[in-house]
PDB file with one MODEL, atoms N, CA, C and O in Angstrom:
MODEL        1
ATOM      1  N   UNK A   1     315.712 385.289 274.320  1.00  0.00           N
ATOM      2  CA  UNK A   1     317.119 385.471 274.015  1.00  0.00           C
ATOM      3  C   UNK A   1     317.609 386.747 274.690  1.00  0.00           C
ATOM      4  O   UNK A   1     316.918 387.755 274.837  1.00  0.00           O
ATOM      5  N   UNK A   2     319.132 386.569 275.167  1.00  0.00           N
ATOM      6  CA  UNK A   2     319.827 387.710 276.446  1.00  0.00           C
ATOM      7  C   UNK A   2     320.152 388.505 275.057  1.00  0.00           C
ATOM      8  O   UNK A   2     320.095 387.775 274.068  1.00  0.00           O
ATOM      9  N   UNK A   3     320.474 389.832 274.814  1.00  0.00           N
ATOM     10  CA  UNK A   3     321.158 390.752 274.186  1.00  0.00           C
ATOM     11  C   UNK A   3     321.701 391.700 275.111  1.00  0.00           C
ATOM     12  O   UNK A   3     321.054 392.404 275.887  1.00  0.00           O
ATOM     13  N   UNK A   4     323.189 391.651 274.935  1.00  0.00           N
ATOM     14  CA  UNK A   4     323.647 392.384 275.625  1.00  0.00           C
ATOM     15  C   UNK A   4     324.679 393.444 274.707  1.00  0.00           C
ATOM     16  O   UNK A   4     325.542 393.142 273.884  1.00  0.00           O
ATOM     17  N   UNK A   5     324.349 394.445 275.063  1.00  0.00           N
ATOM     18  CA  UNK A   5     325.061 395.625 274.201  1.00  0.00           C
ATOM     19  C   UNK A   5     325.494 396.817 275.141  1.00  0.00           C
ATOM     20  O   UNK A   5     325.041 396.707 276.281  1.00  0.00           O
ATOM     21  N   UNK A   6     326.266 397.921 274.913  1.00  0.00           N
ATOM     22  CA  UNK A   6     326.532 399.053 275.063  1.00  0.00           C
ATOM     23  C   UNK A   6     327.749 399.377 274.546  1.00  0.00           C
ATOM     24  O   UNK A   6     328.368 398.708 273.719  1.00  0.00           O
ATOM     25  N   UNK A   7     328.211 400.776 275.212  1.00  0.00           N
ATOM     26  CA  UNK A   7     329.018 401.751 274.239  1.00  0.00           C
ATOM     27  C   UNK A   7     330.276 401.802 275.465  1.00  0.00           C
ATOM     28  O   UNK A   7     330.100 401.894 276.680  1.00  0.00           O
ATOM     29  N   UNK A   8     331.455 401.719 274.794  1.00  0.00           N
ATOM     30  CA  UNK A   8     332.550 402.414 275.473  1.00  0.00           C
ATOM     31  C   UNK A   8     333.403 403.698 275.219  1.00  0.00           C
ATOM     32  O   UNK A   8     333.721 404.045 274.082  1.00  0.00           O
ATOM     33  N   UNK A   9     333.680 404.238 276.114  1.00  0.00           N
ATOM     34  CA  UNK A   9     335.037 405.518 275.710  1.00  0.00           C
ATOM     35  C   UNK A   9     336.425 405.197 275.437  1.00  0.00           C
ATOM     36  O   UNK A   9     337.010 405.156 276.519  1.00  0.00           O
ATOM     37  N   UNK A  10     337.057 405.001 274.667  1.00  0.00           N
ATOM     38  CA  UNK A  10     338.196 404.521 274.618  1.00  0.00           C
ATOM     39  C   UNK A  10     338.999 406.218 274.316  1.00  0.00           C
ATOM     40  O   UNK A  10     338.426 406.936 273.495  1.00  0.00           O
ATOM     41  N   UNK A  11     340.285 406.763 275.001  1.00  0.00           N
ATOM     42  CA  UNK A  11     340.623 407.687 274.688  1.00  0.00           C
ATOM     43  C   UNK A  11     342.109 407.563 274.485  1.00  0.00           C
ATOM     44  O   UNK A  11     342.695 407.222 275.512  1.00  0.00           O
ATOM     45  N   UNK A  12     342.824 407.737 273.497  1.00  0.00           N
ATOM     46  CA  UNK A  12     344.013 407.211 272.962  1.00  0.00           C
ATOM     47  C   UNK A  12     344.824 408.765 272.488  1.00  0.00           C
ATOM     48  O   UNK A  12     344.355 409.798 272.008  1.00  0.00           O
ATOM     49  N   UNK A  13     346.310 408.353 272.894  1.00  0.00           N
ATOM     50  CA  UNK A  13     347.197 409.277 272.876  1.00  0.00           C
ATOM     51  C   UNK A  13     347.909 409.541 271.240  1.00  0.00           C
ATOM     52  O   UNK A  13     348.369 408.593 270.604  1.00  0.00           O
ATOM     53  N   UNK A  14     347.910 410.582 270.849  1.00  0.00           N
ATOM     54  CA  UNK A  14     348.266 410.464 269.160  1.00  0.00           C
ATOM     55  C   UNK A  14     349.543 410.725 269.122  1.00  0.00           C
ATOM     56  O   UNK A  14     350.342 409.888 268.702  1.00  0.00           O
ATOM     57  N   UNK A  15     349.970 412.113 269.623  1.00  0.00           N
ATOM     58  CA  UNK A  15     351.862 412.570 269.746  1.00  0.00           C
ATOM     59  C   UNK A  15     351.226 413.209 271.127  1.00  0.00           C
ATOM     60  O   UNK A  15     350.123 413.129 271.668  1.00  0.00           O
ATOM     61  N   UNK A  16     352.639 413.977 271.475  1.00  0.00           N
ATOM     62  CA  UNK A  16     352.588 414.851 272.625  1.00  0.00           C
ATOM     63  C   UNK A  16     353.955 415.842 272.206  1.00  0.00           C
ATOM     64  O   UNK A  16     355.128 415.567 271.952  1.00  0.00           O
ATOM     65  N   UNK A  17     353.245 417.023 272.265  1.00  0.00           N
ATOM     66  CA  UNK A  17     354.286 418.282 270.987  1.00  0.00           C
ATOM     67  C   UNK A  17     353.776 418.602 272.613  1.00  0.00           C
ATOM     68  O   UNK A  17     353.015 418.084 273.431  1.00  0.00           O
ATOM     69  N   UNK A  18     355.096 420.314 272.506  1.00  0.00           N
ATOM     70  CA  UNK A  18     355.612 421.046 273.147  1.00  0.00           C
ATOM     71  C   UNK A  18     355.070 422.464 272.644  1.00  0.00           C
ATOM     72  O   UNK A  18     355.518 422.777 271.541  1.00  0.00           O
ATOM     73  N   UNK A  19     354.289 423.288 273.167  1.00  0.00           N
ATOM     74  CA  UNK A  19     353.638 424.533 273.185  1.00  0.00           C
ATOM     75  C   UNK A  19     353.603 425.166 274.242  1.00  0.00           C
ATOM     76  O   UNK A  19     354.288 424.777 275.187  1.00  0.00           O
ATOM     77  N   UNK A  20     352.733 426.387 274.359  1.00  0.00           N
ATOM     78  CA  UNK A  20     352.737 427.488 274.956  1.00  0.00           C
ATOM     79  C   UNK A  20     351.555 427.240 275.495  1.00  0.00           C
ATOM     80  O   UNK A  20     350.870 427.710 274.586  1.00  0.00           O
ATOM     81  N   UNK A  21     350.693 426.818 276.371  1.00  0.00           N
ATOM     82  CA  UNK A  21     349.243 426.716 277.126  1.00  0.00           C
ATOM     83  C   UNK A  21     348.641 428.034 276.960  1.00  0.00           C
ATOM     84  O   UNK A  21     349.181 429.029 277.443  1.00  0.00           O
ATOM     85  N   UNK A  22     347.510 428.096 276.278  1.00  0.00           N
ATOM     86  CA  UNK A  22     347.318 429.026 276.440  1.00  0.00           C
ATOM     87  C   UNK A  22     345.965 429.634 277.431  1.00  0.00           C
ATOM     88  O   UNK A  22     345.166 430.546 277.217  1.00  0.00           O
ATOM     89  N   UNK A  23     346.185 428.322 279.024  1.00  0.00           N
ATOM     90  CA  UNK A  23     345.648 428.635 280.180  1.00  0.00           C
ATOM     91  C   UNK A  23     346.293 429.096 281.183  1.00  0.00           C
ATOM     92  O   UNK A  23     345.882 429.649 282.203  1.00  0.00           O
ATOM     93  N   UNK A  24     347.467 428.805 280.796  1.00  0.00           N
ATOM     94  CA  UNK A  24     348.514 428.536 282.292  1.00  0.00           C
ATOM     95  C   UNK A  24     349.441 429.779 281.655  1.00  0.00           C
ATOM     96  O   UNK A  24     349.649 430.804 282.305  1.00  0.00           O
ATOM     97  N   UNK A  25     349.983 429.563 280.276  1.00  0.00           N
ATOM     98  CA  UNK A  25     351.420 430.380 279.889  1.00  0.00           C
ATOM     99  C   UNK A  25     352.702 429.607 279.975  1.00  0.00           C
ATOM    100  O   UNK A  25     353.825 430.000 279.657  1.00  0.00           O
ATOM    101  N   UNK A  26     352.457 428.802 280.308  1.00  0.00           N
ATOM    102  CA  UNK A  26     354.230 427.670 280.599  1.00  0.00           C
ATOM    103  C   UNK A  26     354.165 427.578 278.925  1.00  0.00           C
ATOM    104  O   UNK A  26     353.363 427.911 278.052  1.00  0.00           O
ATOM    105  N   UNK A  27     355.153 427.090 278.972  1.00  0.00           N
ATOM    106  CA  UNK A  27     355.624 426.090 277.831  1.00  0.00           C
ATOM    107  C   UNK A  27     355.917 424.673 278.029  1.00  0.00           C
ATOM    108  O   UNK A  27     356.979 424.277 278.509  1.00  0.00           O
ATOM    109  N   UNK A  28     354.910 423.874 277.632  1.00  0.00           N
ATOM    110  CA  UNK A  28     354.448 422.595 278.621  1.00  0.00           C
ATOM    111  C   UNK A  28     354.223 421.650 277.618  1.00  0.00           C
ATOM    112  O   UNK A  28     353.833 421.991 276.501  1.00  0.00           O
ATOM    113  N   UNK A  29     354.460 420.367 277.961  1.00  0.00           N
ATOM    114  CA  UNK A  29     353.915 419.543 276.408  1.00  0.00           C
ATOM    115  C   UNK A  29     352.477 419.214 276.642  1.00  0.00           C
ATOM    116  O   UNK A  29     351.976 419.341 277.759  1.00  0.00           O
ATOM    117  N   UNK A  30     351.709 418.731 275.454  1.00  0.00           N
ATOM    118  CA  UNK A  30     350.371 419.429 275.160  1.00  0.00           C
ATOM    119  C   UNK A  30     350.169 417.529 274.669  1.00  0.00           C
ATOM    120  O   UNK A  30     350.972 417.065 273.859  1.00  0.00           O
ATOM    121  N   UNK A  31     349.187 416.736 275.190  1.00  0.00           N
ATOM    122  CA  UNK A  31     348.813 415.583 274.959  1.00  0.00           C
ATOM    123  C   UNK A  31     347.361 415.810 273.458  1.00  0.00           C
ATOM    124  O   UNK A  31     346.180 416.112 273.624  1.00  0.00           O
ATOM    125  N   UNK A  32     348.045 415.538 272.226  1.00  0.00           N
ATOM    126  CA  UNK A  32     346.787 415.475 271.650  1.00  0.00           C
ATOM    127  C   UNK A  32     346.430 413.917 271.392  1.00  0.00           C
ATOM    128  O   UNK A  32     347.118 412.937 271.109  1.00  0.00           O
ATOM    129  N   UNK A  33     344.824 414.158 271.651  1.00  0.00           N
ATOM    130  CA  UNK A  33     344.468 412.536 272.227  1.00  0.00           C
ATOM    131  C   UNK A  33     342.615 412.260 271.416  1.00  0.00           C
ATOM    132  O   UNK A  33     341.490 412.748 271.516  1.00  0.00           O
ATOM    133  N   UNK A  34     343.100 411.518 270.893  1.00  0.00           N
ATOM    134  CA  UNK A  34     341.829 410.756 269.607  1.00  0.00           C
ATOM    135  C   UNK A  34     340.603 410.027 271.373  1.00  0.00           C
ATOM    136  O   UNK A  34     341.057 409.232 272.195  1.00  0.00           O
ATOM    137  N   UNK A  35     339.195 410.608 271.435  1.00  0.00           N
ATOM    138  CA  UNK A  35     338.355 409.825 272.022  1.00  0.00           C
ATOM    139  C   UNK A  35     337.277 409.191 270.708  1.00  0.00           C
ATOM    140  O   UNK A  35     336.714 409.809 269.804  1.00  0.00           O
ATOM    141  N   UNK A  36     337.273 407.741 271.036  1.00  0.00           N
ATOM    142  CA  UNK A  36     336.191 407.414 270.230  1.00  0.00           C
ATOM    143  C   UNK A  36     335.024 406.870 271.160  1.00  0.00           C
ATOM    144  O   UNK A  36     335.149 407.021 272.375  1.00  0.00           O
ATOM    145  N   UNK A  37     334.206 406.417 270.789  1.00  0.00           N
ATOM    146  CA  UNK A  37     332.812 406.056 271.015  1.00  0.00           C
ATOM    147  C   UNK A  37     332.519 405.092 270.318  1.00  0.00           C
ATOM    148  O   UNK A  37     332.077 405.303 269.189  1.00  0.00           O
ATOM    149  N   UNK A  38     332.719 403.467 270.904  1.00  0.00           N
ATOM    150  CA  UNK A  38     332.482 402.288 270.192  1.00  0.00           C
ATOM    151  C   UNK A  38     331.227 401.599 270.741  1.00  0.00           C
ATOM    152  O   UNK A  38     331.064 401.412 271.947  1.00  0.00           O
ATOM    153  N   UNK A  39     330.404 401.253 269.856  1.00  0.00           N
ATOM    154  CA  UNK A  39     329.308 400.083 270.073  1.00  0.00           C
ATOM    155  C   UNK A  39     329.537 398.444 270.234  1.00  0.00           C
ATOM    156  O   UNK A  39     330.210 397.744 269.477  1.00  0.00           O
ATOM    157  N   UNK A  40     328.987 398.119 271.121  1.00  0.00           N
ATOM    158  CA  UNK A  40     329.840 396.960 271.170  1.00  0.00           C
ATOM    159  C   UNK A  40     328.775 395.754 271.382  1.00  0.00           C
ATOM    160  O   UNK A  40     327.949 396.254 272.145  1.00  0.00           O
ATOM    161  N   UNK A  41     328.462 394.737 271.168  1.00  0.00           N
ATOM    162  CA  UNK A  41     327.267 393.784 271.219  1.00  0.00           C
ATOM    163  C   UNK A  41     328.193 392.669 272.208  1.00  0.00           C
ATOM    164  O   UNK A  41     329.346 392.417 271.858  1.00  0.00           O
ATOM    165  N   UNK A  42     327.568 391.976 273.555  1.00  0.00           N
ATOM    166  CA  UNK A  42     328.413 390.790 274.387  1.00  0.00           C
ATOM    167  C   UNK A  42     329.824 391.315 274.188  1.00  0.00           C
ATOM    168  O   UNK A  42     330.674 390.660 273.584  1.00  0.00           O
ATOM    169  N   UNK A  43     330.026 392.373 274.651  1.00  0.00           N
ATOM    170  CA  UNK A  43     331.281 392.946 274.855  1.00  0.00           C
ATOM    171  C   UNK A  43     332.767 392.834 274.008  1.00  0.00           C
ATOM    172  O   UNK A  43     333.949 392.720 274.334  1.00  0.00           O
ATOM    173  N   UNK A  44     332.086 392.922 272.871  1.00  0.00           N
ATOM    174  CA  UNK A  44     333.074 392.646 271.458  1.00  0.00           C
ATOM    175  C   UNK A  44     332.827 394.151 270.801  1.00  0.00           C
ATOM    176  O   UNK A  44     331.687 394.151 270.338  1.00  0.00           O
ATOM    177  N   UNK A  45     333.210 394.912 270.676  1.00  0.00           N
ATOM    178  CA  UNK A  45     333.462 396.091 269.721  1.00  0.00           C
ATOM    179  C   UNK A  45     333.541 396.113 268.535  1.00  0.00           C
ATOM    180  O   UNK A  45     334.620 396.021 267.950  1.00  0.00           O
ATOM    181  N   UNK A  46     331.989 396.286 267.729  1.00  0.00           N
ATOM    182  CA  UNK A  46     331.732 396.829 266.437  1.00  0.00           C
ATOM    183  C   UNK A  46     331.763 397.568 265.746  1.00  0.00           C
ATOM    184  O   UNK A  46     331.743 397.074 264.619  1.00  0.00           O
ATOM    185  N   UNK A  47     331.828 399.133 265.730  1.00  0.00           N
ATOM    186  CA  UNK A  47     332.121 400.001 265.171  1.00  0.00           C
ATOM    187  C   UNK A  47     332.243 400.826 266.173  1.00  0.00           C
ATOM    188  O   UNK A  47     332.002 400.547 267.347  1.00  0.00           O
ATOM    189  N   UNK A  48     332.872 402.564 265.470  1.00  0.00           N
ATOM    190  CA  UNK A  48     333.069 403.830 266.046  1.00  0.00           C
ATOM    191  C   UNK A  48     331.500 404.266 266.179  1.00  0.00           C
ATOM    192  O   UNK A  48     330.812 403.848 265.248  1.00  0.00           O
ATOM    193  N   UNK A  49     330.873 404.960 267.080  1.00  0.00           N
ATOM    194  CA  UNK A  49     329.857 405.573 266.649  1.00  0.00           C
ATOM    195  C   UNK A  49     330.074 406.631 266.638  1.00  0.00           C
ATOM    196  O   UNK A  49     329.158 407.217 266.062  1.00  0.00           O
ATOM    197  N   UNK A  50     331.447 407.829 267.248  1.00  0.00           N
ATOM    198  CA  UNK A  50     332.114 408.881 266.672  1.00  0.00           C
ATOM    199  C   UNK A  50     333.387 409.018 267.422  1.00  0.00           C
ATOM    200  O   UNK A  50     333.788 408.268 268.312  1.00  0.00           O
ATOM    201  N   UNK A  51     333.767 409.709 267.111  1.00  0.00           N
ATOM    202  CA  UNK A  51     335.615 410.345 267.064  1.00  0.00           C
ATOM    203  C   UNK A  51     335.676 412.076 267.198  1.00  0.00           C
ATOM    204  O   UNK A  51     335.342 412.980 266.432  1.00  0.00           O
ATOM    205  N   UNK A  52     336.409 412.039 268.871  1.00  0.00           N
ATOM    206  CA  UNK A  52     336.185 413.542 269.066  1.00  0.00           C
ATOM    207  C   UNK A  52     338.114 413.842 269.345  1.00  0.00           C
ATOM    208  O   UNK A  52     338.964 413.039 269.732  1.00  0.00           O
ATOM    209  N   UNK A  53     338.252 415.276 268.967  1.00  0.00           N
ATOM    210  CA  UNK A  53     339.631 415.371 269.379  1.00  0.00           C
ATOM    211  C   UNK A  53     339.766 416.458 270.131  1.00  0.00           C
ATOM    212  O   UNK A  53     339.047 417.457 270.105  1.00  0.00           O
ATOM    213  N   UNK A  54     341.018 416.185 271.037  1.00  0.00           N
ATOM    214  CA  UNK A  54     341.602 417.764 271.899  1.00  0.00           C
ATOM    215  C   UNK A  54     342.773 417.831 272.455  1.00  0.00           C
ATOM    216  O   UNK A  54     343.276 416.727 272.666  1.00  0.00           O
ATOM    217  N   UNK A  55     343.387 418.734 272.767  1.00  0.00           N
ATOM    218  CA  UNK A  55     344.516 418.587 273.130  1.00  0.00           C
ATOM    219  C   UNK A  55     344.459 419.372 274.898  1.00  0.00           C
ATOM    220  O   UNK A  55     343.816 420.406 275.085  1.00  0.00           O
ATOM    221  N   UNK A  56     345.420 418.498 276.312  1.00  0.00           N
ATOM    222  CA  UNK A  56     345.252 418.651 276.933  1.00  0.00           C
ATOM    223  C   UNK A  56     346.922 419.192 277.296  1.00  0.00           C
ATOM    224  O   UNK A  56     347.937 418.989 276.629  1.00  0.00           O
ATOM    225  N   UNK A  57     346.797 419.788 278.333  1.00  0.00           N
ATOM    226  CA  UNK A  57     348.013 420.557 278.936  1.00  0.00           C
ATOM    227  C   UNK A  57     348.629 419.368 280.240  1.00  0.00           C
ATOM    228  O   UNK A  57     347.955 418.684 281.009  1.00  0.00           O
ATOM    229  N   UNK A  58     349.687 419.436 280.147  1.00  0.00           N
ATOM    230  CA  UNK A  58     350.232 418.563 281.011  1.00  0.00           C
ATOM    231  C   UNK A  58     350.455 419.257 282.245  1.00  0.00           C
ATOM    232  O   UNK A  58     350.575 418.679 283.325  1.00  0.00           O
ATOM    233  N   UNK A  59     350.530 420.963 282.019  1.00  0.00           N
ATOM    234  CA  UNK A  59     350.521 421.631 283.277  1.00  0.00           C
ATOM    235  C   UNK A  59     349.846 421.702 284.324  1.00  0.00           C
ATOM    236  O   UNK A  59     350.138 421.402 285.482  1.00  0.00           O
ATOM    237  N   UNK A  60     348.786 422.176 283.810  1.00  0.00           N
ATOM    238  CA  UNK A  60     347.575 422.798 284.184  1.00  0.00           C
ATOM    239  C   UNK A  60     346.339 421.503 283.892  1.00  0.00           C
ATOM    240  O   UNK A  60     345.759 421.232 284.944  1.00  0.00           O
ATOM    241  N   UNK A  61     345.958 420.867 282.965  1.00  0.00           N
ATOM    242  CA  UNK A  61     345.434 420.375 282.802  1.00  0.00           C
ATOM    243  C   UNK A  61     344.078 420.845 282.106  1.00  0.00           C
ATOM    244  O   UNK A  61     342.966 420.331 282.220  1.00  0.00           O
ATOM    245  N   UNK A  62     344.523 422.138 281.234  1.00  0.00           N
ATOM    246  CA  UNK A  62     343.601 423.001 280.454  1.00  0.00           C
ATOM    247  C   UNK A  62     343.148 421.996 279.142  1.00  0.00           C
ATOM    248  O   UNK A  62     344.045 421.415 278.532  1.00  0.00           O
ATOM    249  N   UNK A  63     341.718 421.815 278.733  1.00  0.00           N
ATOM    250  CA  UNK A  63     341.616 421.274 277.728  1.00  0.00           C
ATOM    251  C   UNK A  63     341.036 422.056 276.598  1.00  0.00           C
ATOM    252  O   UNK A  63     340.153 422.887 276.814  1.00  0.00           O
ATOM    253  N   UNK A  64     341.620 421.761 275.085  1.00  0.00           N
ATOM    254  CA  UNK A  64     340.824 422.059 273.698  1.00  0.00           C
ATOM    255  C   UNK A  64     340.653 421.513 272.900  1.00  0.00           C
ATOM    256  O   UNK A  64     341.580 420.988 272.284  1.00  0.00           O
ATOM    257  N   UNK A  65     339.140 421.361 272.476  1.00  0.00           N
ATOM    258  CA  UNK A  65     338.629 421.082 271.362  1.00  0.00           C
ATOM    259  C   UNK A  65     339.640 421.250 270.394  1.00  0.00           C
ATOM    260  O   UNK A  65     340.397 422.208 270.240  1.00  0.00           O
ATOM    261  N   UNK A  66     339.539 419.975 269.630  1.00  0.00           N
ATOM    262  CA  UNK A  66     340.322 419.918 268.226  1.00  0.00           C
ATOM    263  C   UNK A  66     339.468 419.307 267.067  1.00  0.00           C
ATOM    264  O   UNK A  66     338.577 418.483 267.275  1.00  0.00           O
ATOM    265  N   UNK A  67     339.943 419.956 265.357  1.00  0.00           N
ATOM    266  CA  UNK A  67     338.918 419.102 264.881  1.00  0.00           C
ATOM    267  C   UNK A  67     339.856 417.760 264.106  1.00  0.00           C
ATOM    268  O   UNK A  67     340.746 417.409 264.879  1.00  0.00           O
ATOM    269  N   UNK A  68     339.863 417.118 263.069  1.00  0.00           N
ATOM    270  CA  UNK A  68     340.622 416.169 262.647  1.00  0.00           C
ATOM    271  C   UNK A  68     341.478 416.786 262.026  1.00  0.00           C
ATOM    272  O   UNK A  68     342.689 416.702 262.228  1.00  0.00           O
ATOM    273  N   UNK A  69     341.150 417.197 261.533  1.00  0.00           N
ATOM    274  CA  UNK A  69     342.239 418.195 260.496  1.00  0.00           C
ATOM    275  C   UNK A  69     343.678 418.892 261.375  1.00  0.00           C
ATOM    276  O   UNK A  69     344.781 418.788 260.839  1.00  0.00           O
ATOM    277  N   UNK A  70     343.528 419.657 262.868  1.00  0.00           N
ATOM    278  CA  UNK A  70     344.066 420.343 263.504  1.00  0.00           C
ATOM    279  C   UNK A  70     344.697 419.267 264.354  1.00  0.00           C
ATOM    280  O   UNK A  70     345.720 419.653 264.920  1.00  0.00           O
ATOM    281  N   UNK A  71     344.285 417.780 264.631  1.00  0.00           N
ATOM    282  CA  UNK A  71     344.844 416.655 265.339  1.00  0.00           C
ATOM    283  C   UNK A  71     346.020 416.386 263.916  1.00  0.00           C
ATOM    284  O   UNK A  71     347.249 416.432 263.975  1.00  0.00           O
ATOM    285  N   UNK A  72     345.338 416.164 262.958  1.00  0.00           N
ATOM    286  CA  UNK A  72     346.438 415.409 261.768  1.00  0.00           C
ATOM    287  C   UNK A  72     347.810 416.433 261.572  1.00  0.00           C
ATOM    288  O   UNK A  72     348.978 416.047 261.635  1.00  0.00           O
ATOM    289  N   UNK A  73     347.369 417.787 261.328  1.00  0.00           N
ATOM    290  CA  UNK A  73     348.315 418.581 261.403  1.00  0.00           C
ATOM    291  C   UNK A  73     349.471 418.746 262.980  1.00  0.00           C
ATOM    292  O   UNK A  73     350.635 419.057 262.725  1.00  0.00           O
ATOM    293  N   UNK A  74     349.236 418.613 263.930  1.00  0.00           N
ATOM    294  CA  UNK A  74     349.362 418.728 264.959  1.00  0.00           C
ATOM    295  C   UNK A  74     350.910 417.409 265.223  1.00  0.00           C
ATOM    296  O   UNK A  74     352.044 417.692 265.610  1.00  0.00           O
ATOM    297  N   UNK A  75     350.254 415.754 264.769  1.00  0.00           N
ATOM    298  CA  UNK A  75     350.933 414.853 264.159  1.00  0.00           C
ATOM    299  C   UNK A  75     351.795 415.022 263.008  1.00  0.00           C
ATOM    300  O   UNK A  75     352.894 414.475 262.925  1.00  0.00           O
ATOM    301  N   UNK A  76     351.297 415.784 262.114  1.00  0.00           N
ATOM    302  CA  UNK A  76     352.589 415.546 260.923  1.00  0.00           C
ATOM    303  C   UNK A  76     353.591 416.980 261.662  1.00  0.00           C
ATOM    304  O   UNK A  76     354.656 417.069 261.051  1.00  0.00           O
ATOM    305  N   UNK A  77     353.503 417.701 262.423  1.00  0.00           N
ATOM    306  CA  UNK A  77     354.019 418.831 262.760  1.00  0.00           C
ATOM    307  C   UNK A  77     354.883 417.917 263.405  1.00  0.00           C
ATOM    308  O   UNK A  77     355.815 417.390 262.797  1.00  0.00           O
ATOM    309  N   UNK A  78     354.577 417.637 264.888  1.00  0.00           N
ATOM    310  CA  UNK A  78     355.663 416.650 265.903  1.00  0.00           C
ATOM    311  C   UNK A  78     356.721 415.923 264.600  1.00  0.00           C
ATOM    312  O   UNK A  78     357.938 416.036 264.744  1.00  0.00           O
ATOM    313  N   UNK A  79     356.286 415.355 263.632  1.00  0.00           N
ATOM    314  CA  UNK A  79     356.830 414.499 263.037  1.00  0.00           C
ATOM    315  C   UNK A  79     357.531 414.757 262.465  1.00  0.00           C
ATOM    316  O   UNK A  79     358.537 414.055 262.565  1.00  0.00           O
ATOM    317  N   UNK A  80     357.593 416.034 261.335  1.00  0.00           N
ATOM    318  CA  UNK A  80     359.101 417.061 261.149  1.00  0.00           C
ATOM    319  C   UNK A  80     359.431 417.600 261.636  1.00  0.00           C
ATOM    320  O   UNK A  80     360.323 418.251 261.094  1.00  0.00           O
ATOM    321  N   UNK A  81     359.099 417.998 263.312  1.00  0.00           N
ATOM    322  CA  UNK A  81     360.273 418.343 264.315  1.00  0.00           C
ATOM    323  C   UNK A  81     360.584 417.385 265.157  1.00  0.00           C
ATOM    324  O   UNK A  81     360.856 417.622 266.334  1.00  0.00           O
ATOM    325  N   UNK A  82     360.578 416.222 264.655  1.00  0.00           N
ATOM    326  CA  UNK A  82     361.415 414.858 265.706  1.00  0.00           C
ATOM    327  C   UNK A  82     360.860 415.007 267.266  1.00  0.00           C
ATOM    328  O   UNK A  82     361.613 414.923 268.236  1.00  0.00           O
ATOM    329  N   UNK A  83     359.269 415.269 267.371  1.00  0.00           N
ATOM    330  CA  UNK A  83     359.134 415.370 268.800  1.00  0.00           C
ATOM    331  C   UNK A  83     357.981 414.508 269.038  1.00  0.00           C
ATOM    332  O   UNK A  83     357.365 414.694 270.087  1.00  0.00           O
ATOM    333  N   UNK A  84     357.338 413.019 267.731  1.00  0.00           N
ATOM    334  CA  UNK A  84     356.632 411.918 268.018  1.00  0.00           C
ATOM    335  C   UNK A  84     357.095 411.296 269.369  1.00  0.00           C
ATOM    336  O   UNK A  84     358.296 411.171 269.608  1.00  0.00           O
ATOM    337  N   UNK A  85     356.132 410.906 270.252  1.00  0.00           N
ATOM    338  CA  UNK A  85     356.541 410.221 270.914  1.00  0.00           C
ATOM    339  C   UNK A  85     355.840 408.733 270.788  1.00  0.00           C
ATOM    340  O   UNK A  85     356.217 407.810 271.510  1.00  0.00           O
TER     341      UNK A  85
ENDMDL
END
């Protein structure tokens, strides 16, 4: 019997808020973006095997580590200043 398995990167956009880079110095909008890590058996996707976060600079293209907490906040922030996209 064939078994065919492996893992994909899927990397998905959450909001995109407006900050200060703090590689570059612009004031640039800032992509915070959910990567997961799915297992997948005959190319059907079974679970997460983890969930990493960061936020990237649209300027420069500076990236940071984020943890969930600082992604969720980050989202409800855009979201009472009307800047979800």
């Amino acid at each position: 019997m064939l078994l065919i398995f492996g893992t994909t990167l899927r990397n998905r956009v959450l909001v995109v808020v407006n900050f200060l880079c703090q590689f570059c110095g612009t004031h640039a909008s800032q992509d915070v973006i959910e990567s997961a890590t799915k297992v997948s058996v005959f190319f059907i996707p079974l679970f997460t095997l983890r969930k990493q976060y960061y936020v990237t600079c649209s300027n420069c293209g500076g990236t940071t580590s984020l943890t969930k907490e600082q992604a969720t906040h980050g989202i409800e922030w855009a979201a009472r200043n009307r800047q979800v996209s």
